[in-house]
Backbone and ligand atoms as CSV (ligand in chain L), in Angstrom:
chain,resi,resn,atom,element,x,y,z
A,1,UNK,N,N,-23.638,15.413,5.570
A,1,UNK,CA,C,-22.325,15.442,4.908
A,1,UNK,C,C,-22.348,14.556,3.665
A,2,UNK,N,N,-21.766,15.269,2.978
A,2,UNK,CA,C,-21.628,14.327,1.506
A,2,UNK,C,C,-20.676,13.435,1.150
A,3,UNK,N,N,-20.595,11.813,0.732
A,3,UNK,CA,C,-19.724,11.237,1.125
A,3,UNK,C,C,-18.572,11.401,-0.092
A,4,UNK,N,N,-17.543,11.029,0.087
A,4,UNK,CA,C,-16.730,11.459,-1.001
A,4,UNK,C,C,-16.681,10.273,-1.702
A,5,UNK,N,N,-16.682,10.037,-3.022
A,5,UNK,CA,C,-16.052,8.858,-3.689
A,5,UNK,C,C,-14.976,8.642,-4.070
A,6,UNK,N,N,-14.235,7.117,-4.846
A,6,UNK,CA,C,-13.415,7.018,-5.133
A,6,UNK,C,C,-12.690,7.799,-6.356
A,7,UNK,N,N,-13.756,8.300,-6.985
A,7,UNK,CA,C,-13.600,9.327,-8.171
A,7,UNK,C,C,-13.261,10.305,-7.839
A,8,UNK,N,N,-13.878,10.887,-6.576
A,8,UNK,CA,C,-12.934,12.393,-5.946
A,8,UNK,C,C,-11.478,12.279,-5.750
A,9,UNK,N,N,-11.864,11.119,-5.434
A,9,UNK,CA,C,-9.847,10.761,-4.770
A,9,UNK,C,C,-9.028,11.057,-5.913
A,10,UNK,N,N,-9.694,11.064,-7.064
A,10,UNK,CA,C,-8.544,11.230,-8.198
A,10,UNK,C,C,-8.306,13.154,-8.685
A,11,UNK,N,N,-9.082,13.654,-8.040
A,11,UNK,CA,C,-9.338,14.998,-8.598
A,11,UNK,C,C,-8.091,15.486,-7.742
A,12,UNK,N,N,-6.984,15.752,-7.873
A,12,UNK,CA,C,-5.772,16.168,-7.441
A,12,UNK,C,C,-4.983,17.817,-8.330
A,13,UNK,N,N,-5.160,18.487,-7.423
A,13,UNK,CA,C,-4.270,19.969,-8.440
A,13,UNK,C,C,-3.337,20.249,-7.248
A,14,UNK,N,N,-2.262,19.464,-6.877
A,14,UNK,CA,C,-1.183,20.103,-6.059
A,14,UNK,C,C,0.218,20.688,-7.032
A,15,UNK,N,N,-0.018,21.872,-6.988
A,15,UNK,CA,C,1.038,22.361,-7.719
A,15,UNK,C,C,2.319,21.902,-7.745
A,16,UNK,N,N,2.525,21.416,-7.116
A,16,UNK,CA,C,4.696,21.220,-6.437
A,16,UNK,C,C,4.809,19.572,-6.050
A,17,UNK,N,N,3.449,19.597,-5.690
A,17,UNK,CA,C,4.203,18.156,-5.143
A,17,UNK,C,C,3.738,17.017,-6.262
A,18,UNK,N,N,2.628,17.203,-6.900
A,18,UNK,CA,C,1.999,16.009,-7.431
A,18,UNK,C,C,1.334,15.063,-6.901
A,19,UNK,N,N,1.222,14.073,-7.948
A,19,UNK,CA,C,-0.125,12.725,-6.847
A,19,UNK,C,C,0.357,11.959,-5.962
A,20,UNK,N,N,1.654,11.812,-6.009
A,20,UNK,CA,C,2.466,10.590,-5.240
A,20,UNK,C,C,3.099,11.121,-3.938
A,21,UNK,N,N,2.719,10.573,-2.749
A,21,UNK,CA,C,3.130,10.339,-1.920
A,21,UNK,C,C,4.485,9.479,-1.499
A,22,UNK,N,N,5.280,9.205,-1.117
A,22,UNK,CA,C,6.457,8.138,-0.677
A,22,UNK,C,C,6.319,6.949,0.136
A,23,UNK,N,N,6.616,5.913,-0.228
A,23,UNK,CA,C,6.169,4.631,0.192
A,23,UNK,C,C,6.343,4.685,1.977
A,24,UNK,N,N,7.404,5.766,2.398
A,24,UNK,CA,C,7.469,5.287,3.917
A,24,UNK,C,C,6.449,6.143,4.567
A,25,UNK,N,N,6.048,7.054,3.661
A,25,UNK,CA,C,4.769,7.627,4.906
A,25,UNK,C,C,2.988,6.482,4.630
A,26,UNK,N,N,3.464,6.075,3.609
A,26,UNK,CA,C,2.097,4.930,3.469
A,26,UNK,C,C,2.303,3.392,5.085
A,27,UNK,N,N,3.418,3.500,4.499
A,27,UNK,CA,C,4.062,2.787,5.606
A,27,UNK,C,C,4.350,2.641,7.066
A,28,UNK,N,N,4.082,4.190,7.319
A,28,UNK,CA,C,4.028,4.808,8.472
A,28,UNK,C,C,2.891,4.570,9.125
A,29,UNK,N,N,1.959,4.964,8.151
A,29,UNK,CA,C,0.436,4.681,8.268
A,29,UNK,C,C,-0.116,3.654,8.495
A,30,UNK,N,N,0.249,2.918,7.927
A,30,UNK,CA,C,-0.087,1.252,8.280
A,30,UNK,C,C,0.631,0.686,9.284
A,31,UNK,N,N,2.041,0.689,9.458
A,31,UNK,CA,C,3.041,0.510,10.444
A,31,UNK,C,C,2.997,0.988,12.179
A,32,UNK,N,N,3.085,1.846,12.195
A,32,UNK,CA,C,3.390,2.610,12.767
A,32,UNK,C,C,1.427,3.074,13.170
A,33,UNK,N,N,1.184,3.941,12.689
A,33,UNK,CA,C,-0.349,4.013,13.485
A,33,UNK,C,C,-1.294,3.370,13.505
A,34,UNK,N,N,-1.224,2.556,12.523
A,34,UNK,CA,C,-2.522,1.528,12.284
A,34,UNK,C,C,-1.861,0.385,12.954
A,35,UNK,N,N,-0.837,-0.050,12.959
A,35,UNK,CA,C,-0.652,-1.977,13.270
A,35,UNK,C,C,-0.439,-1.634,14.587
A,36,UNK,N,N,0.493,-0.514,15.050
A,36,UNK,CA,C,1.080,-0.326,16.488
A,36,UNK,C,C,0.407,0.466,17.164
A,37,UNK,N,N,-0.680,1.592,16.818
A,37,UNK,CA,C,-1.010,2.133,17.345
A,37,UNK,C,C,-2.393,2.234,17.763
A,38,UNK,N,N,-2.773,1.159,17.476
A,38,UNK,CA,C,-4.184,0.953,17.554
A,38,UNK,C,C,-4.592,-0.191,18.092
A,39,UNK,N,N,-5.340,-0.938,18.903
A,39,UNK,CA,C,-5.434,-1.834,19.946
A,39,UNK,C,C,-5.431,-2.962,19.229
A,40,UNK,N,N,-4.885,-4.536,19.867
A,40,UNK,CA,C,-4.879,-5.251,19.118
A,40,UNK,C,C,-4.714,-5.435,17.486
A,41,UNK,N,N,-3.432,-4.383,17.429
A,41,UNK,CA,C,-2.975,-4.757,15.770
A,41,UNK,C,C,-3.178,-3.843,14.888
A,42,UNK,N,N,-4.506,-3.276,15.983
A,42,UNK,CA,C,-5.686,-2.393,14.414
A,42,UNK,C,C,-6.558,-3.542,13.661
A,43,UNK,N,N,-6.629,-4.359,14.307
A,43,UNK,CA,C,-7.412,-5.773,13.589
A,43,UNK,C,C,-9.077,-5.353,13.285
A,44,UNK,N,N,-9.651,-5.166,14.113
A,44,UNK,CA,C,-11.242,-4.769,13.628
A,44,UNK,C,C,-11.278,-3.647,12.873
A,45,UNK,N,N,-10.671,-2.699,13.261
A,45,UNK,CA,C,-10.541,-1.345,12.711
A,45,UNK,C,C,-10.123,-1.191,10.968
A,46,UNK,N,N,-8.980,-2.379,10.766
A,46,UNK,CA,C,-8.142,-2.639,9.655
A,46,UNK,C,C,-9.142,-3.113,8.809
A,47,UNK,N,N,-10.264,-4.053,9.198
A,47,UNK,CA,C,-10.908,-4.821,8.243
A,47,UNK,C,C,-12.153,-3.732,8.097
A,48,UNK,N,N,-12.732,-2.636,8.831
A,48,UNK,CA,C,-13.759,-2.153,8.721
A,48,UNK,C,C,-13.513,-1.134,7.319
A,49,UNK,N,N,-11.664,-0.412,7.195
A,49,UNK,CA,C,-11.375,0.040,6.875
A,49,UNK,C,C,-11.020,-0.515,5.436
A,50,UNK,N,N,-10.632,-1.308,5.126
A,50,UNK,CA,C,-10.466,-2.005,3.766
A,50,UNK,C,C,-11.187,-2.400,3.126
A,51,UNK,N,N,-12.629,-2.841,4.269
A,51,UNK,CA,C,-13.855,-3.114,3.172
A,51,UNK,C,C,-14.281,-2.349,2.477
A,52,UNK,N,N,-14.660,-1.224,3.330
A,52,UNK,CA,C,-15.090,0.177,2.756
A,52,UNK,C,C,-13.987,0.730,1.391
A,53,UNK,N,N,-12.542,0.813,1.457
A,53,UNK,CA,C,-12.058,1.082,0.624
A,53,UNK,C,C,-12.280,0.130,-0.455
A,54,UNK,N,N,-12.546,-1.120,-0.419
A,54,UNK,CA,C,-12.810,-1.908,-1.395
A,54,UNK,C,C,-14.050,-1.872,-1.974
A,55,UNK,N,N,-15.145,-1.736,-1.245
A,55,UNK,CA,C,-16.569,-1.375,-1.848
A,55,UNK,C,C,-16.714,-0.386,-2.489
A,56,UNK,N,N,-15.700,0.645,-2.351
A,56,UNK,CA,C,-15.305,2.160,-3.353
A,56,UNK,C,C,-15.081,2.394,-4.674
A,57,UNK,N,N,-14.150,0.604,-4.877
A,57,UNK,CA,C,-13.339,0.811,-5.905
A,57,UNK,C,C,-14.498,0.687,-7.312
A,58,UNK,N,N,-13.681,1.608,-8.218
A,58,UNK,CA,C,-14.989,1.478,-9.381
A,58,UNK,C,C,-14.274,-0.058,-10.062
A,59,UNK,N,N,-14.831,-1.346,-10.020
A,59,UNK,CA,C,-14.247,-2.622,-10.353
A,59,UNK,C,C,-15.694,-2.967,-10.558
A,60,UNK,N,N,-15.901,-3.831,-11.679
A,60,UNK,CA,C,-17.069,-4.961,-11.808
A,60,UNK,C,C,-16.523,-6.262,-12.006
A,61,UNK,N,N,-15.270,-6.337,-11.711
A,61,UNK,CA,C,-14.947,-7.643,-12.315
A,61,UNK,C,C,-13.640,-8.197,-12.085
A,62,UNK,N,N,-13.304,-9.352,-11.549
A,62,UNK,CA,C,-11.831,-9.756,-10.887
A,62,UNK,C,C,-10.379,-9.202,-11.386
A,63,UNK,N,N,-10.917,-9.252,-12.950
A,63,UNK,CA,C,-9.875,-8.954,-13.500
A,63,UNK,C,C,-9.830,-7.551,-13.264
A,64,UNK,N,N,-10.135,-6.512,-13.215
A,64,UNK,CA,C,-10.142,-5.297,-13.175
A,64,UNK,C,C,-9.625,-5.028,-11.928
A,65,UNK,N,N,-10.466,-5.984,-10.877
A,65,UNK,CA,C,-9.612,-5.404,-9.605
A,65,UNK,C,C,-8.236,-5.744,-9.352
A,66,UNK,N,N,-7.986,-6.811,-10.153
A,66,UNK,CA,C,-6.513,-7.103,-9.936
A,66,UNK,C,C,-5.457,-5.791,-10.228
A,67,UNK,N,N,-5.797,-5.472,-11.454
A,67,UNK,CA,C,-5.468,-4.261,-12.638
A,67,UNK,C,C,-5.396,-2.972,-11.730
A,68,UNK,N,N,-6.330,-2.588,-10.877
A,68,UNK,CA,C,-6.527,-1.515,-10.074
A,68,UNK,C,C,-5.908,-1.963,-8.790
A,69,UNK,N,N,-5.535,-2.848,-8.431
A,69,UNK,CA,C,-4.874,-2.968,-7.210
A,69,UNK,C,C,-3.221,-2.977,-7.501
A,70,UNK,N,N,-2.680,-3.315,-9.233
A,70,UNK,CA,C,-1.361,-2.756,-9.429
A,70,UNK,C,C,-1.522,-1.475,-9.964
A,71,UNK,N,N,-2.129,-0.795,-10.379
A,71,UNK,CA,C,-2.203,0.755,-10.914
A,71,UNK,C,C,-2.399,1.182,-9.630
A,72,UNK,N,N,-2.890,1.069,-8.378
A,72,UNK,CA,C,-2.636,1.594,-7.255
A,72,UNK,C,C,-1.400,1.518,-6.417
A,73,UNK,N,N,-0.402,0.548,-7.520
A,73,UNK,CA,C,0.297,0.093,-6.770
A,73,UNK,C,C,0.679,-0.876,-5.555
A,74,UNK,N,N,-0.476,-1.466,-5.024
A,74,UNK,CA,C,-0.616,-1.874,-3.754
A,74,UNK,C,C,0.165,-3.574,-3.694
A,75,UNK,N,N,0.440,-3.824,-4.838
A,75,UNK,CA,C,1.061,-4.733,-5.079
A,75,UNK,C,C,0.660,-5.330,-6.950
A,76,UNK,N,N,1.410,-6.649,-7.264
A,76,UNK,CA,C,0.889,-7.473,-8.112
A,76,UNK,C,C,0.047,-8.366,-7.544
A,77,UNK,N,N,-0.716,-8.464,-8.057
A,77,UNK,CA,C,-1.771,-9.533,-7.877
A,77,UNK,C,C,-1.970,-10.579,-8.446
A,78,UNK,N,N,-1.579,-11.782,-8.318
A,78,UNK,CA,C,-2.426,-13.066,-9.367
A,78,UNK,C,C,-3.242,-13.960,-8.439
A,79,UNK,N,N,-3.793,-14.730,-9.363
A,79,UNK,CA,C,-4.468,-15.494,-8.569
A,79,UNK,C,C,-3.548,-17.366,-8.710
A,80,UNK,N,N,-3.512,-17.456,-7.518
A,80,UNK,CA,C,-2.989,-18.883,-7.889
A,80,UNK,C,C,-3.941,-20.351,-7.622
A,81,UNK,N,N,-4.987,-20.425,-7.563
A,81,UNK,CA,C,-5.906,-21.196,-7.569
A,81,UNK,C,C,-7.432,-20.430,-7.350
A,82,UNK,N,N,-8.342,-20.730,-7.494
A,82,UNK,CA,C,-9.446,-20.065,-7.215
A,82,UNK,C,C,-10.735,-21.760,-8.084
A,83,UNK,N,N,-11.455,-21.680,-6.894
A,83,UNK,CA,C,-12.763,-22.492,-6.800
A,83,UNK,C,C,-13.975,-21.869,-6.582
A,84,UNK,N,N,-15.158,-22.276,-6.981
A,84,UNK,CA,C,-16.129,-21.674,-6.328
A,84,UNK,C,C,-16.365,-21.058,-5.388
A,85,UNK,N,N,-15.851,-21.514,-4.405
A,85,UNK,CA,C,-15.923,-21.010,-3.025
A,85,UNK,C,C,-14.882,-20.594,-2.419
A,86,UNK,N,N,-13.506,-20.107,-2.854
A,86,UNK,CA,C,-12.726,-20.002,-2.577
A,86,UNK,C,C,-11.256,-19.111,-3.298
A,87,UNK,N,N,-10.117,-18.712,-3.415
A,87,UNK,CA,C,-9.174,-18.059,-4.539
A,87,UNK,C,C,-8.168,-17.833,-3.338
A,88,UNK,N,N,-7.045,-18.290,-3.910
A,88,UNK,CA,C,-5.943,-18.352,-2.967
A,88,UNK,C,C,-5.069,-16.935,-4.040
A,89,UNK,N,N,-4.887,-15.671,-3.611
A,89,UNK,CA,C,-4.018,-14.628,-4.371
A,89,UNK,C,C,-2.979,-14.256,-3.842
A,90,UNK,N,N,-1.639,-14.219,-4.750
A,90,UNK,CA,C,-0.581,-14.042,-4.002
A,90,UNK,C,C,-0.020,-12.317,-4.793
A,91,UNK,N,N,0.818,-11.615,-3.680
A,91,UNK,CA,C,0.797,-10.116,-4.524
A,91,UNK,C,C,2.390,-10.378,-4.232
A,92,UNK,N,N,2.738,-10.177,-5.353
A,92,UNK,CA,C,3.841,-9.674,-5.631
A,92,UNK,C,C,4.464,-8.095,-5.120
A,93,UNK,N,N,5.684,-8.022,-4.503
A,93,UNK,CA,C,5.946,-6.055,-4.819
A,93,UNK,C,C,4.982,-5.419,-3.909
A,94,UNK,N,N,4.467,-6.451,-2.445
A,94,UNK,CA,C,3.703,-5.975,-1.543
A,94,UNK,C,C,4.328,-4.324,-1.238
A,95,UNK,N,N,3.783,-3.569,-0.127
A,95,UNK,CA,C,4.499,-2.348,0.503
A,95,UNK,C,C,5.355,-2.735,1.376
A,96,UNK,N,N,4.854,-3.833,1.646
A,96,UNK,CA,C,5.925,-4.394,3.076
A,96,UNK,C,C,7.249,-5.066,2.581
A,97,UNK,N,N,7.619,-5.340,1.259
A,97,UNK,CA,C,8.719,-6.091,0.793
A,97,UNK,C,C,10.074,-5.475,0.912
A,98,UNK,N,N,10.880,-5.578,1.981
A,98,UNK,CA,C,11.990,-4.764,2.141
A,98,UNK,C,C,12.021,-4.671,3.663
A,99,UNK,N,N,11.183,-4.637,3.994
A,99,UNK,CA,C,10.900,-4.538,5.752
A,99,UNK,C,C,11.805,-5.536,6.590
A,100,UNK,N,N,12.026,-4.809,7.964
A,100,UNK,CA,C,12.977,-6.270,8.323
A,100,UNK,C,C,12.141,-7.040,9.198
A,101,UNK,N,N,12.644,-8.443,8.964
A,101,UNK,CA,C,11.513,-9.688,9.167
A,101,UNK,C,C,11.175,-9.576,10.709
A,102,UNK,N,N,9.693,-9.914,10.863
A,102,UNK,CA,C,9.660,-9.890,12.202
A,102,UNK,C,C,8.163,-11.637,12.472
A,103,UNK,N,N,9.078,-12.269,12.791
A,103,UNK,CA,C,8.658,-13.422,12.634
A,103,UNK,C,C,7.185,-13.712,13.246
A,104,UNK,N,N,6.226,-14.499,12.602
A,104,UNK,CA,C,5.228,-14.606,13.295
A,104,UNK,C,C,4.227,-13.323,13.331
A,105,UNK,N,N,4.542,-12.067,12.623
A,105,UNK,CA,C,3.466,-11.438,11.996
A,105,UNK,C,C,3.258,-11.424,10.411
A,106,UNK,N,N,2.013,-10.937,10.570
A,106,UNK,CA,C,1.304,-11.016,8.710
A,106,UNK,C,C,0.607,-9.162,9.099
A,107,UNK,N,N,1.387,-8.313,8.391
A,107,UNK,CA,C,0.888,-7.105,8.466
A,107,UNK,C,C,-0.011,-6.542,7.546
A,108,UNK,N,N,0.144,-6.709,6.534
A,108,UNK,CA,C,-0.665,-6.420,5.268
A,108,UNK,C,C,-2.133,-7.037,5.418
A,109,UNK,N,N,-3.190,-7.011,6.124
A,109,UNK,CA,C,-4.812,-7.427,6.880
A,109,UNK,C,C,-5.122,-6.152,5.856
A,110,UNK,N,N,-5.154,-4.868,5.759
A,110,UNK,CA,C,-5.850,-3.929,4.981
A,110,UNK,C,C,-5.689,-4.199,3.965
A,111,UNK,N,N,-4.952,-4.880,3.065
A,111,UNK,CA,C,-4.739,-5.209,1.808
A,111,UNK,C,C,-5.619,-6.006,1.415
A,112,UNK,N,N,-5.752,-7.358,2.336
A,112,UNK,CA,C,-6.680,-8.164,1.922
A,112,UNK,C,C,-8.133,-7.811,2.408
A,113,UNK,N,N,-8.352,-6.744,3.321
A,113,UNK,CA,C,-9.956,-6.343,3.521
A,113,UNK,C,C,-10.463,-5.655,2.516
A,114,UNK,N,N,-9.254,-4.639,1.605
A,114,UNK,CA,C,-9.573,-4.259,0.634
A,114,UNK,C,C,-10.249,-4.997,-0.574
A,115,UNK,N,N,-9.402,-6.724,-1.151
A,115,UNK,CA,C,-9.933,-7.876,-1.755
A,115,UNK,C,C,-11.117,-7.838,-1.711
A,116,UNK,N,N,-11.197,-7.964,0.008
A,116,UNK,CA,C,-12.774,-8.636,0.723
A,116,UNK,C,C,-13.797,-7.601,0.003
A,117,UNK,N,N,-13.897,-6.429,0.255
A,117,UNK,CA,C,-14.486,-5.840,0.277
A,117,UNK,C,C,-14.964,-5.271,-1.798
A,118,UNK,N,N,-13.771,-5.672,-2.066
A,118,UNK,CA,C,-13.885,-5.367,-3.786
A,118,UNK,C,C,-15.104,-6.820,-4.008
A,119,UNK,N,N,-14.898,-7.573,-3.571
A,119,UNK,CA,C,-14.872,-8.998,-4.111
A,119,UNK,C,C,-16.528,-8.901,-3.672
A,120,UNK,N,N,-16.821,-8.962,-2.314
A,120,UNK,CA,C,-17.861,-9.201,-2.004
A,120,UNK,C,C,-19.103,-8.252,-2.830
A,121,UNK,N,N,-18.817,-7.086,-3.003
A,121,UNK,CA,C,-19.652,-6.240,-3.808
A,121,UNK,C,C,-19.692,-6.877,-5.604
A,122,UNK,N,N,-18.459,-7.386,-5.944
A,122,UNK,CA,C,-18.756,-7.551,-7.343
A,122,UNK,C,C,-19.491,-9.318,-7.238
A,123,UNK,N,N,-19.014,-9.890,-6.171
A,123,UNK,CA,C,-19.888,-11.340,-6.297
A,123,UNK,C,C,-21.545,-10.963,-6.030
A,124,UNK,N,N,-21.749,-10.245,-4.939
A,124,UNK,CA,C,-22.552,-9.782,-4.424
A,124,UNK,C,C,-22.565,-11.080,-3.190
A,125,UNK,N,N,-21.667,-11.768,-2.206
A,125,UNK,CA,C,-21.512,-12.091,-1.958
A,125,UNK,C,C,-21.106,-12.119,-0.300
A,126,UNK,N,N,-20.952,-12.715,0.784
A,126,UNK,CA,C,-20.218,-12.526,1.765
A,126,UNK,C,C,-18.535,-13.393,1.300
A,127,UNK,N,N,-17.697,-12.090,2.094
A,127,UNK,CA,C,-16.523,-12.772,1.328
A,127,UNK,C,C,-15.526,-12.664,2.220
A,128,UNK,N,N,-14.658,-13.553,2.430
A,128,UNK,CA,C,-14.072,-13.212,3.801
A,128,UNK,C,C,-12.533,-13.756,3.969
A,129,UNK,N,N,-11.498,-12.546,3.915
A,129,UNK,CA,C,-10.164,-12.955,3.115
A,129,UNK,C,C,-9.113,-13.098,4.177
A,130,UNK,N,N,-7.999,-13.818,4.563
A,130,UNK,CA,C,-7.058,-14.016,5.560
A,130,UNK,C,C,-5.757,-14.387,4.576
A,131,UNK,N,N,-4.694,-13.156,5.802
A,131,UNK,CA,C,-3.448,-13.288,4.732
A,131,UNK,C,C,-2.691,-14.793,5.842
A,132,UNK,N,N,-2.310,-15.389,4.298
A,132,UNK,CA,C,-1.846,-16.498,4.841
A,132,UNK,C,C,-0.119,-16.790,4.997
A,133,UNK,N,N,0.282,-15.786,4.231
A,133,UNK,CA,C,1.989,-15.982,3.662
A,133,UNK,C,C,1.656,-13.893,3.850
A,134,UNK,N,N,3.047,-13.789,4.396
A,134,UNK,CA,C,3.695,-12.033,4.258
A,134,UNK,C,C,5.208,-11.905,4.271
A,135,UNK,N,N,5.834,-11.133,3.782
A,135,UNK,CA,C,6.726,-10.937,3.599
A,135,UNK,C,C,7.293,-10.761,5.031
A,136,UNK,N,N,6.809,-9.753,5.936
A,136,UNK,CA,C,7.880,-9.719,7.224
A,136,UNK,C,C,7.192,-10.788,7.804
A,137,UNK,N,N,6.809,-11.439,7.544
A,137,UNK,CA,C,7.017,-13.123,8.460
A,137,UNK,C,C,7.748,-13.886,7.981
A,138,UNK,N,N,8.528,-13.547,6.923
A,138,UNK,CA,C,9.672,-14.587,6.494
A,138,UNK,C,C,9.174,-14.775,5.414
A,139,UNK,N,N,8.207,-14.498,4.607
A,139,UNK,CA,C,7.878,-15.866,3.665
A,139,UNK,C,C,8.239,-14.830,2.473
A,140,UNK,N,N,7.862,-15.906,1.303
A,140,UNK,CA,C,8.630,-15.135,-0.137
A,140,UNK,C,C,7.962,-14.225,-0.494
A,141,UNK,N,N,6.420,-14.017,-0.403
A,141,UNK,CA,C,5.479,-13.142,-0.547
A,141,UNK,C,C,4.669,-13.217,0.047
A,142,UNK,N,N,3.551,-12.011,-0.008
A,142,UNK,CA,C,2.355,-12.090,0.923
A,142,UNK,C,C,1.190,-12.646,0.038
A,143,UNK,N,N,0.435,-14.225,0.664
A,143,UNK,CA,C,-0.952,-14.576,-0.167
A,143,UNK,C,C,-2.243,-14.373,1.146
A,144,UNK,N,N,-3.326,-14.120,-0.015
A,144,UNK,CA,C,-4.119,-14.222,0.756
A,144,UNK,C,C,-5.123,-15.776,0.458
A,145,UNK,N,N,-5.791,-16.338,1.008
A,145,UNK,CA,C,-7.095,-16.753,1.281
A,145,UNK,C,C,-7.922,-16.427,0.906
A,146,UNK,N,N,-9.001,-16.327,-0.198
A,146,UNK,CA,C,-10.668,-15.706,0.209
A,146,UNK,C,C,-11.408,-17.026,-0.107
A,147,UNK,N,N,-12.646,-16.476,1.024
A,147,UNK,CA,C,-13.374,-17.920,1.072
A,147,UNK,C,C,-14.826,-16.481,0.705
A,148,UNK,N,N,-15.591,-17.166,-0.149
A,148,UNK,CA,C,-17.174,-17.297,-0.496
A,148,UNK,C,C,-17.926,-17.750,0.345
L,1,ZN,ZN,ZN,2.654,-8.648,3.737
């Protein structure tokens, strides 16, 4: 089987509907079958899944992935500290922003495996990202962690 790339993903001819999907069936997806419907959270599954989407992305370079992670929409991205070994990123305009709070979870894990997985291919690196702040846990936005 031939694997598909991220470049296929863009080859789209739907007559009627167009490229865009609606935020609650993305939501659904993550929500609903991935966080709830899948054992423990979807936690191993979530990160196997984001790396791979992140090792996809055509990015050579931080800045770019930031750029491609708001042209995907998936949020804003900045970085609010970053060290050698380390970059604390907070996203603005997550998918989850609007959700009603449910204290003591951090749902957005595919978001940041996605990071992981952009990051580690352009450092060439092991890279390994934990969301630390999310919106339905109360907090003002969702940041992540990545450690080098
Ligand atoms: Zn979040």
């Amino acid at each position: 089987m031939n694997d598909f790339s991220f470049e296929d993903m863009k080859q789209i001819k739907r007559k009627n509907l167009g490229s865009e999907v609606p935020l609650e069936l993305f939501r659904a997806i993550r929500l609903i079958g991935m966080y709830q419907g899948l054992p423990s959270g979807g936690k191993g599954t979530t990160m196997t899944i984001g790396r791979k989407i992140g090792q996809s992305l055509p990015v050579t370079t931080v800045e770019e992935l930031l750029q491609l992670l708001e042209d995907l929409k998936i949020g804003i991205p900045h970085i609010i500290s970053s060290t050698e070994r380390s970059m604390h990123i907070a996203v603005e305009d997550c998918f989850c922003e609007g959700l009603p709070a449910h204290e003591g979870q951090m749902v957005c894990d595919l978001e940041g495996a996605i990071m992981e997985g952009a990051l580690s291919k352009i450092y060439n690196k092991r890279v390994t990202a934990k969301e630390v702040k999310c919106n339905v846990n109360g907090d003002e936005r969702c940041e992540y962690e990545l450690r080098f």
